[in-house]
C-alpha positions as CSV (number, residue, x, y, z in Angstrom):
1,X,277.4,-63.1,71.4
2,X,277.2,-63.0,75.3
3,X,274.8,-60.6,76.6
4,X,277.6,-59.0,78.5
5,X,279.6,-58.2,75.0
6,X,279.4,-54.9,73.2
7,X,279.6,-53.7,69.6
8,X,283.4,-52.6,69.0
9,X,283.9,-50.8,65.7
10,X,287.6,-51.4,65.5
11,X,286.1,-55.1,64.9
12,X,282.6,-55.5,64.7
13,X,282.2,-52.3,62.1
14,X,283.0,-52.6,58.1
15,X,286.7,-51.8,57.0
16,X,285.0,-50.8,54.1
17,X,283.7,-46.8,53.0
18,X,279.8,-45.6,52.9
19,X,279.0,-46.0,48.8
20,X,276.7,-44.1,46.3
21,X,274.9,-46.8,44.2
22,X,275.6,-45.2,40.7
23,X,272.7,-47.2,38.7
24,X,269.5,-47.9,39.9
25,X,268.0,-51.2,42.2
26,X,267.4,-53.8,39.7
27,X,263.8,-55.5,39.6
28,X,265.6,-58.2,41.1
29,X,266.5,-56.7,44.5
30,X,263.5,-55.5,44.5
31,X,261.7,-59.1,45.1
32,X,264.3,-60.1,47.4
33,X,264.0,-57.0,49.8
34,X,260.1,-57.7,50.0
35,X,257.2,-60.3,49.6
36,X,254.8,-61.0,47.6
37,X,256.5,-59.2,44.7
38,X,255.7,-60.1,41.2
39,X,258.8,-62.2,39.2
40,X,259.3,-60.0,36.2
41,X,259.4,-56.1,35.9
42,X,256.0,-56.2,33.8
43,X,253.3,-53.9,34.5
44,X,251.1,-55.3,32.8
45,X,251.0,-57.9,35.5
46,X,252.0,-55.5,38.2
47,X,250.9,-51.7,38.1
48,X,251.1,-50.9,41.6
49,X,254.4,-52.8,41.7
50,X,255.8,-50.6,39.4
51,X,254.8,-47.5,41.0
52,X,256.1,-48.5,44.5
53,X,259.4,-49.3,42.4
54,X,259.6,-46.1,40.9
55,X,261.0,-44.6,44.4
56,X,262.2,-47.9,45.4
57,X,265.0,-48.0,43.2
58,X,267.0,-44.8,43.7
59,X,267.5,-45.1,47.5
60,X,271.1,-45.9,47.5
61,X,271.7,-43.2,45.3
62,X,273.1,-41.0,48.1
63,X,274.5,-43.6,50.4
64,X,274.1,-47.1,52.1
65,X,274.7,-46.0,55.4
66,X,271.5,-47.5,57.0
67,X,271.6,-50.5,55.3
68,X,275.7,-51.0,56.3
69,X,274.6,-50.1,60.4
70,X,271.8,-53.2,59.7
71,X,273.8,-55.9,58.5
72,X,276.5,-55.3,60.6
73,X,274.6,-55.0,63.7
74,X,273.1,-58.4,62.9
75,X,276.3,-60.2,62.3
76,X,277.1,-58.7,65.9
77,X,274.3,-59.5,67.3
78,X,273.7,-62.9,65.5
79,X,276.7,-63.8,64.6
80,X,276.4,-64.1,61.4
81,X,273.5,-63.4,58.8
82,X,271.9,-64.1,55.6
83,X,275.2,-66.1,55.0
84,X,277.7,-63.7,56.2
85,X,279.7,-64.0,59.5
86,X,280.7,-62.1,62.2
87,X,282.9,-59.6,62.9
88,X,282.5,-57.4,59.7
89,X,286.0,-55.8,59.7
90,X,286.6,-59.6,58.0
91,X,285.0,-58.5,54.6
92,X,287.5,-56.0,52.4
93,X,286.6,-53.3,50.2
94,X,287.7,-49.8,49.8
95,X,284.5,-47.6,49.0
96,X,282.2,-50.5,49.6
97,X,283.0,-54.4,49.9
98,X,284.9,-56.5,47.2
99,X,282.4,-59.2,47.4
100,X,279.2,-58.6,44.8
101,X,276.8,-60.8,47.0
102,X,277.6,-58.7,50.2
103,X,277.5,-55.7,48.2
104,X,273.2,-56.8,47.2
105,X,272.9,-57.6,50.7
106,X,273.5,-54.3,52.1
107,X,271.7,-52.8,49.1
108,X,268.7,-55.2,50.4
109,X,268.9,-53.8,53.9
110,X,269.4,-50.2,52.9
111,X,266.1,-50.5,50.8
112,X,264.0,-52.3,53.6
113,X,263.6,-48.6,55.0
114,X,260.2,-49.0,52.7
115,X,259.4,-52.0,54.2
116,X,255.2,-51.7,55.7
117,X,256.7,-51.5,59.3
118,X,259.5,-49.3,58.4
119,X,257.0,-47.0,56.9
120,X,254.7,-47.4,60.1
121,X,257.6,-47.0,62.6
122,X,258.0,-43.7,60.5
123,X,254.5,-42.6,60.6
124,X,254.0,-43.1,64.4
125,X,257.2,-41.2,65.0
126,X,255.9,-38.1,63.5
127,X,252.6,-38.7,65.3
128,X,254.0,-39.0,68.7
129,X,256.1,-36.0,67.7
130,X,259.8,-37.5,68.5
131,X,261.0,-36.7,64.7
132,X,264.1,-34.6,66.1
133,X,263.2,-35.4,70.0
134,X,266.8,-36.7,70.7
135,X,265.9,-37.3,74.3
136,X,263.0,-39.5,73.4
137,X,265.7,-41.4,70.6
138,X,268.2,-41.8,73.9
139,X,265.1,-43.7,75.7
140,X,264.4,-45.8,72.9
141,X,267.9,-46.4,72.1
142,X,268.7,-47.4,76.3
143,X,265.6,-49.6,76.3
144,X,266.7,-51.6,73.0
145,X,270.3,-52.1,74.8
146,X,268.9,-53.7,77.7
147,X,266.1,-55.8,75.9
148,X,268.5,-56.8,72.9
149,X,266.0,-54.9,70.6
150,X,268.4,-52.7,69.1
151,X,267.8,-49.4,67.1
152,X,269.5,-47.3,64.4
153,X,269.4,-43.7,65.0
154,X,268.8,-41.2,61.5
155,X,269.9,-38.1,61.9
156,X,270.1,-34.6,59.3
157,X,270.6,-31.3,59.6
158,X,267.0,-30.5,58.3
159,X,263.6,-31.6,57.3
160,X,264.1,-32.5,53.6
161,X,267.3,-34.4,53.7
162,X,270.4,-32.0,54.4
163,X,273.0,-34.2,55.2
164,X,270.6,-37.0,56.1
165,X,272.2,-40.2,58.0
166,X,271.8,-43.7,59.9
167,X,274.2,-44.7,62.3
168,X,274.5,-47.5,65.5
169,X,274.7,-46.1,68.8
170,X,276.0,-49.1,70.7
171,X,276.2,-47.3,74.0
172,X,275.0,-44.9,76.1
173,X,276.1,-42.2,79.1
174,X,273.8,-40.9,81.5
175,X,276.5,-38.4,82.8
176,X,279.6,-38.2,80.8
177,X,282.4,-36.7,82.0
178,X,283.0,-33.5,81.7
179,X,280.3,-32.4,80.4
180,X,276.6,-30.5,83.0
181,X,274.7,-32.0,84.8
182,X,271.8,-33.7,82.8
183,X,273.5,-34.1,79.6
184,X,273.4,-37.4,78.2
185,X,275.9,-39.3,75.2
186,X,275.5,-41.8,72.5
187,X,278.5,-43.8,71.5
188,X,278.4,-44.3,67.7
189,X,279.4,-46.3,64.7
190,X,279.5,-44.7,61.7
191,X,279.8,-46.1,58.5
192,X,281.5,-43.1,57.2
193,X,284.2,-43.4,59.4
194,X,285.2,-46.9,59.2
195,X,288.0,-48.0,62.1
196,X,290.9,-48.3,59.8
197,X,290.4,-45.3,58.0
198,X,289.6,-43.3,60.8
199,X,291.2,-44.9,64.1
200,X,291.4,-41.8,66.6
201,X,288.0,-40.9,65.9
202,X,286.8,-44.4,68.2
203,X,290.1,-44.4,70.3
204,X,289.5,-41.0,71.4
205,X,286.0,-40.8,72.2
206,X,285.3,-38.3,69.1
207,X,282.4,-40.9,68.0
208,X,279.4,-39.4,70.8
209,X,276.1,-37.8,69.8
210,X,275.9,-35.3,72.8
211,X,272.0,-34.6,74.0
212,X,271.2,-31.8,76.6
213,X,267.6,-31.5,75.3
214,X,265.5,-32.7,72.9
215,X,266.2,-30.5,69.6
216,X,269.9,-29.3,71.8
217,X,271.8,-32.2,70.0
218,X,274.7,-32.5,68.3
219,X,277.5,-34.7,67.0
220,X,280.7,-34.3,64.9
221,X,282.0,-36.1,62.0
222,X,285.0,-34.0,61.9
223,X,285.6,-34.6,65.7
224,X,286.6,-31.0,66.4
225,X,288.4,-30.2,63.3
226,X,290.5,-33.4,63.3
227,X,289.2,-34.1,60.0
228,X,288.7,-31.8,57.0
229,X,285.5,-34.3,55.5
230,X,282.3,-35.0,57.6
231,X,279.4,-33.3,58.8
232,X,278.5,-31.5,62.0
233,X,275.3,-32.3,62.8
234,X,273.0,-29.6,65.5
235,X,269.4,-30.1,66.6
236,X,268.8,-26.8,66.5
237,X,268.9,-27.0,62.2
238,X,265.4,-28.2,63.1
239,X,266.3,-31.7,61.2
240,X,265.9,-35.4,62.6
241,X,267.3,-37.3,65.4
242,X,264.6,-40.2,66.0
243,X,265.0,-44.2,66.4
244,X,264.1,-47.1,64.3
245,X,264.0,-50.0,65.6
246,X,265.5,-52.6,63.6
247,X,263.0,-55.1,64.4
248,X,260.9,-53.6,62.1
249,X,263.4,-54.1,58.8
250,X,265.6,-56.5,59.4
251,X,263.1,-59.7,58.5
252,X,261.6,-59.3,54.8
253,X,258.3,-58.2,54.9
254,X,255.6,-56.7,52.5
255,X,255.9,-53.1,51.0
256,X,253.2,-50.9,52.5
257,X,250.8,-51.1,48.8
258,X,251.1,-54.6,47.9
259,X,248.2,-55.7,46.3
260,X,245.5,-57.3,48.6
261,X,247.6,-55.9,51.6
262,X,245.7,-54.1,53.1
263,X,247.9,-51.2,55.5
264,X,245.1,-49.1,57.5
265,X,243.9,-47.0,54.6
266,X,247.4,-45.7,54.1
267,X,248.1,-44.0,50.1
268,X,251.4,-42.8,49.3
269,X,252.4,-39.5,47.2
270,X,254.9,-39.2,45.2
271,X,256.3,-36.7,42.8
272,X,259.2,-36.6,41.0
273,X,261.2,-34.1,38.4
274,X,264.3,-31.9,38.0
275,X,263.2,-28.8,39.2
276,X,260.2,-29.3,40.2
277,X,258.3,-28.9,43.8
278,X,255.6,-29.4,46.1
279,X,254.8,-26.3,47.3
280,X,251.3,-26.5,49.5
281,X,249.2,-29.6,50.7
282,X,245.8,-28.6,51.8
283,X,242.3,-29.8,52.4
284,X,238.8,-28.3,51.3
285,X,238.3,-27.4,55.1
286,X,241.4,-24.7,54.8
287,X,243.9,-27.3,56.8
288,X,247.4,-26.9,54.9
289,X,250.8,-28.6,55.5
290,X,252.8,-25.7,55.0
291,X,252.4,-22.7,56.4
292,X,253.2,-20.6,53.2
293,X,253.2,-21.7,49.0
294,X,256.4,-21.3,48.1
295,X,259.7,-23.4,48.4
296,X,260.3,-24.9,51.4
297,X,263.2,-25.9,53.0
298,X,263.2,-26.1,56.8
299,X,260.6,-27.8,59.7
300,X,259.6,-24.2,60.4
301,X,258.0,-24.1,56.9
302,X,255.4,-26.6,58.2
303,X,252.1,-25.7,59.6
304,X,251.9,-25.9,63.2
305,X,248.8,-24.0,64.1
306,X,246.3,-26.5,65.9
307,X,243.3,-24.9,63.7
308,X,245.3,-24.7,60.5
309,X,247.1,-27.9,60.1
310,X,246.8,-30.7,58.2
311,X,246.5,-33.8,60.0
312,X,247.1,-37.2,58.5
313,X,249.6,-36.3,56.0
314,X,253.7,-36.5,56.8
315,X,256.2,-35.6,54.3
316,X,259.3,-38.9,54.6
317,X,262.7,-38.2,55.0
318,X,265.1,-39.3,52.7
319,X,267.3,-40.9,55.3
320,X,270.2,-41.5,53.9
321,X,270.1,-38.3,51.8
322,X,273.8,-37.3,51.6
323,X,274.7,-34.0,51.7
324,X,274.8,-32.3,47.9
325,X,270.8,-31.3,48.1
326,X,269.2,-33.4,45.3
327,X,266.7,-36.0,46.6
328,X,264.8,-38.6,44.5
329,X,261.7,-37.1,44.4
330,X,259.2,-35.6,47.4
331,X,257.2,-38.5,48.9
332,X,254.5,-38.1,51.0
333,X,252.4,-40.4,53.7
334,X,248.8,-39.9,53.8
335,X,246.7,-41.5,56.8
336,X,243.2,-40.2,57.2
337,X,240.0,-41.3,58.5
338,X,237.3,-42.9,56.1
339,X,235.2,-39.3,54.2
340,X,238.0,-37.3,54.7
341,X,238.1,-34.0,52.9
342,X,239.7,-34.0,49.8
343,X,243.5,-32.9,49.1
344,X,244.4,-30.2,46.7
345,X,248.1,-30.2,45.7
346,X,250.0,-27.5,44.7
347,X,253.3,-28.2,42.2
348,X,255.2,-25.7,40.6
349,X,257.6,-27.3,37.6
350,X,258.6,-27.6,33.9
351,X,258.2,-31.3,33.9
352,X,257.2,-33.4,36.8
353,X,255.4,-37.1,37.2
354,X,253.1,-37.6,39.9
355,X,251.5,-40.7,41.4
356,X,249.2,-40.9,44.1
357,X,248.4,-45.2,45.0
358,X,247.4,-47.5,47.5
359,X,247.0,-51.1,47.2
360,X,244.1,-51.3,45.3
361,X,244.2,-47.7,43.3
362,X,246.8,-45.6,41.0
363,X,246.6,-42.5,39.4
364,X,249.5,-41.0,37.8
365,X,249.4,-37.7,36.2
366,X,252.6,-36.4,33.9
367,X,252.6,-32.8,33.0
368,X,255.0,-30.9,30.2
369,X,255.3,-27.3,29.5
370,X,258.8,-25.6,28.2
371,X,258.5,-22.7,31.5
372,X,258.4,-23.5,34.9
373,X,254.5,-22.9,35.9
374,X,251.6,-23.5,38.7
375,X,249.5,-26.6,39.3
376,X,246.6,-27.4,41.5
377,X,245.5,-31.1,41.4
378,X,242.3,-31.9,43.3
379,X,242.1,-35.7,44.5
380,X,239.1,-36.8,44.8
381,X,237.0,-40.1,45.6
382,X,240.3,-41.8,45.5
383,X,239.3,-45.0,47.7
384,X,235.5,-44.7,47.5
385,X,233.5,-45.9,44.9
386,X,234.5,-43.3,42.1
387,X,237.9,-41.9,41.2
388,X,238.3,-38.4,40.3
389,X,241.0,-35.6,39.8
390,X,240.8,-32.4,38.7
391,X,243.7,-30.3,37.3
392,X,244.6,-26.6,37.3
393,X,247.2,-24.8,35.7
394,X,248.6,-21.2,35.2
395,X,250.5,-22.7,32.0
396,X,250.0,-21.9,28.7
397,X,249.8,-24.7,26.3
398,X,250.7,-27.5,29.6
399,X,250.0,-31.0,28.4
400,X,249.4,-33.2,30.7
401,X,249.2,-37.3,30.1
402,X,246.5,-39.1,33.3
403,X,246.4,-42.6,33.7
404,X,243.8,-43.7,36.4
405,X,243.6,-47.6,37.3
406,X,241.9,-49.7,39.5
407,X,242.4,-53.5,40.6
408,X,239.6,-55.9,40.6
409,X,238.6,-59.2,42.0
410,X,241.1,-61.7,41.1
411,X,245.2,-61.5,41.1
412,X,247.1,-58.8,38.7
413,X,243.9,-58.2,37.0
414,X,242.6,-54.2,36.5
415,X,240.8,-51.7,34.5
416,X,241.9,-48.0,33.3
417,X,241.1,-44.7,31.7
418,X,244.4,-42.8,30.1
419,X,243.7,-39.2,29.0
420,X,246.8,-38.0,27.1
421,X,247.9,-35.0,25.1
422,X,245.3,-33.0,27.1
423,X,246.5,-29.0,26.4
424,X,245.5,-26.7,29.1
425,X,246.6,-23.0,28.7
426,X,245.6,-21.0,32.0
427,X,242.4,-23.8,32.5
428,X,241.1,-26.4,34.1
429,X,240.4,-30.0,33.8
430,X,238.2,-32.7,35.7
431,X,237.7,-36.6,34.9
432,X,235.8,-39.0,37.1
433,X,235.8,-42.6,36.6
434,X,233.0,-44.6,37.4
435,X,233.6,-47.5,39.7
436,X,233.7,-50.2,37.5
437,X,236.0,-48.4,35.5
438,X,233.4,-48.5,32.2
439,X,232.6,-44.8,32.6
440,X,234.2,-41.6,32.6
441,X,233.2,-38.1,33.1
442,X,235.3,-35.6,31.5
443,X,234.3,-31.7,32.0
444,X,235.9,-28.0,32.2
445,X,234.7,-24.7,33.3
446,X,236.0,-22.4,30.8
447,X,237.2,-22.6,27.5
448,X,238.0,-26.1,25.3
449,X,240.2,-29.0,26.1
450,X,241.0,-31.8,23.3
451,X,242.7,-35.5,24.6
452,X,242.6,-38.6,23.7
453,X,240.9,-41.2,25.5
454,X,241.3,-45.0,25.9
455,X,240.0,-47.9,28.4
456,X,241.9,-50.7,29.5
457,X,241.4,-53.8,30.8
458,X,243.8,-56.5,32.1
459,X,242.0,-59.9,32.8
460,X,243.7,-63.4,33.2
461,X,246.5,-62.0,31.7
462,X,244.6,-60.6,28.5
463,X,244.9,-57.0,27.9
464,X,242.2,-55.2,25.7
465,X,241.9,-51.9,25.0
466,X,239.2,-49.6,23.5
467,X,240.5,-46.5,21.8
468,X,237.8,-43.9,22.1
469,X,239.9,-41.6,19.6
470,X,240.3,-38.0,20.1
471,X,238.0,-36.2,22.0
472,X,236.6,-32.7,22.9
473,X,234.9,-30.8,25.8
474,X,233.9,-27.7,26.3
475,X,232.8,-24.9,28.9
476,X,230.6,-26.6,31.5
477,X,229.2,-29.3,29.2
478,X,230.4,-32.5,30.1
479,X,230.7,-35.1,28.5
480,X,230.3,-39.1,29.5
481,X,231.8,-41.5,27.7
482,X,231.1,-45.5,28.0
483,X,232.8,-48.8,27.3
484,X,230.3,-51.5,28.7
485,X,231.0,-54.4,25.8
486,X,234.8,-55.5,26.9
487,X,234.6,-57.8,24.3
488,X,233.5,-55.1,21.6
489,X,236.4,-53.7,19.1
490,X,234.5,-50.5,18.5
491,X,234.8,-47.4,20.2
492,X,232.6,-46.7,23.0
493,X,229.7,-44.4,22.7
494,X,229.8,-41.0,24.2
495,X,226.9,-38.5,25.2
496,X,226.4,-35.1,26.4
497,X,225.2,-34.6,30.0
498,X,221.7,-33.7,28.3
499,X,221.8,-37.9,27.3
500,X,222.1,-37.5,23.3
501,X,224.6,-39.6,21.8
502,X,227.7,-38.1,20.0
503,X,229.3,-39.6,17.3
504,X,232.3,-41.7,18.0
């Protein structure tokens, strides 16, 4: 490519339509998207693996978009990639390509939105505040044309996915005609309106992103009512419009929790469920996310008070959403200093799984009840020396299932506490783990709560287990329950908080 050449959709984009993955990412793409990923789908070997994959592998399922504007801006800009050449339009398909290899590839690209510097790009977007700054996506997007540093552009029509979208901008008009003084235009390719499908829509001009402020945005799929399909997109829906460059996710990299990666303290939140929500994120200090609990739907729901909000945390966009409302799960960022105050979170749900890890820590916390009810989890400790959660519920007769683990010294191996079939009818719940991962404290302010209790241990590829059977606490007596002999096929001893032994 000559530096004087430009991206043409009627050749450089695919012939080919925007797809829906119908099945989930295979294990399989998942090593070849990132590094340092173990070979098989076994968590045994890989627990934190298999957590990251949990929201790995659905994030096609509303689109490709961002991974179709990658590849073919590298074949442009390259001239060919990862075995493919340039121009796209070569490559046949009708919703999607014909070819199965091309077909991973773009999965591959699509998914490397998860990549660590995809995720940081992400992070520092929210933090400088350009998350629907259109203005400051037109500078970044100007800068990356003259330097050769391209970037995709994600856009939606509101903060949790409506609609959400990547697409090229491949050039840029700092007074286009027609149109006041000050306004600027993006050029676009869109790969939901490939050429051939949709010629008038280039050859006319109906393909700009139009910017007269930094939320007063907008641009039309349907290019004025030409079309009966698309999406008009408008700033003022208090959505996205910000840039990633694709420096940061073209090359395979690491995913931001590999194990012995270590990604400035950053743990990741993720909850998933038909029907259920996250409705409040809050700290012990009274900093909250949201404004309100409830449902929330727009940016306007989120806390912007300078004394109220919580700093640290950002909520990621599903940025290739589509348009029908149902998103994979909610998935949340979490950044904070060293002795931060704890989070409290609030979910409201029949059924929901929830997983809070880093690249050394998991906990994952499953809760079942037949009516939708109220949950408070307190996370504590989660990077320091202990680990500790406490649950609250409104429910009556909510079960919940908690599996805390912890990696040690040495690759793939790790230690756990699971507490399962715990019952909690309008309670509460609280387990620490020591930081070896041979102790746990197990308490409750009011009432009883029966469980069962095992420990875990995975070392040079040996799992043993110690089944500590089914146990009971009661109000404010907690009790702590030991497995110091690994090697021991007995169950560990438990005591009172008075020191005298129980039976086991």
């Amino acid at each position: 490519m000559s530096i004087t050449d430009e991206f043409d959709p009627r050749v450089n984009g695919w012939f080919f339509e925007n797809w829906k993955e119908a099945t989930d990412f295979s294990w399989d793409l998942f090593r070849k998207t990132y590094l340092a990923i173990n070979p098989t789908h076994n968590c045994l070997e890989a627990p934190l693996d298999c957590a990251f994959y949990e929201l790995f592998k659905g994030c096609a399922a509303k689109g490709n978009c961002g991974g179709m504007s990658m590849l073919a801006l590298a074949l442009w800009k390259f001239g060919g990639f990862m075995g493919f050449c340039s121009p796209a339009s070569f490559y046949t398909g009708k919703e999607g390509p014909d070819r199965a290899d091309l077909h991973e590839a773009i999965n591959i690209f699509q998914a490397r939105q998860f990549s660590a510097p995809g995720i940081q790009n992400f992070v520092d977007a929210v933090k400088a505040g350009d998350l629907n700054d259109a203005e400051a996506a037109f500078n970044k997007v100007k800068s990356g044309l003259g330097s050769g540093d391209y970037a995709l552009i994600s856009i939606s029509n509101g903060l949790f996915g409506d609609a959400g979208h990547t697409v090229f901008p491949y050039r840029i008009d700092e007074n286009p005609y027609g149109f006041p003084a000050g306004t600027k235009a993006m050029y676009i390719y869109d790969p939901n309106r490939p050429y051939d499908d949709f010629p008038e829509y280039y050859d006319y001009g109906y393909n700009k992103m139009i910017i007269k402020g930094p939320t007063n945005w907008t641009y039309d799929q349907k290019a004025g009512g030409l079309y009966n399909t698309g999406t008009f997109y408008d700033g003022s829906n208090l959505g996205w419009c910000f840039a990633r460059p694709v420096t940061t996710e073209l090359h395979k990299a690491r995913h931001p929790i590999s194990v012995g990666f270590v990604f400035t303290n950053l743990t990741l939140l993720f909850v998933s469920g038909a029907g259920s929500a996250v409705t409040q994120v809050e700290d012990d200090e009274g900093h909250q996310f949201y404004k309100t609990d409830s449902l929330h739907t727009t940016q306007s729901e989120i806390e912007t008070n300078s004394f109220k909000r919580l700093e640290g945390v950002t909520r990621w966009l599903w940025l290739d959403a589509g348009s029908d409302g149902e998103l994979p799960g909610e998935l949340y960022i979490i950044q904070r200093p060293a002795g931060s105050a704890p989070l409290t979170l609030t979910v409201r749900g029949s059924e929901y799984h929830l997983r809070q890890f880093d690249s050394s820590n998991l906990i994952e916390i499953e809760a079942e009840s037949v009516k939708t009810v109220r949950d408070r989890i307190r996370l504590e400790d989660f990077t320091g020396d202990a680990q500790a959660l406490e649950i609250q519920s409104d429910g009556t007769k909510r079960r919940f299932h908690i599996h805390q683990l912890r990696t040690e010294a040495g690759e793939g191996d790790w230690r756990s506490l699971q507490v399962r079939n715990a019952l909690i009818t309008k309670g509460d719940l609280r387990i620490q783990v020591s930081p070896g991962f041979d102790a746990a404290e197990i308490s409750c302010r009011h009432g009883t709560r029966q469980f069962d209790l095992e420990f875990s241990q995975y070392r040079s590829k040996t799992l043993k287990k110690h089944d500590a059977g089914r146990r009971k606490v009661s109000s404010r007596k907690a009790i702590i329950i030991t497995s110091k002999d690994w090697n021991a096929a007995e169950r560990p001893p438990a005591k009172d908080r008075s020191g005298k032994k129980s039976r086991s």
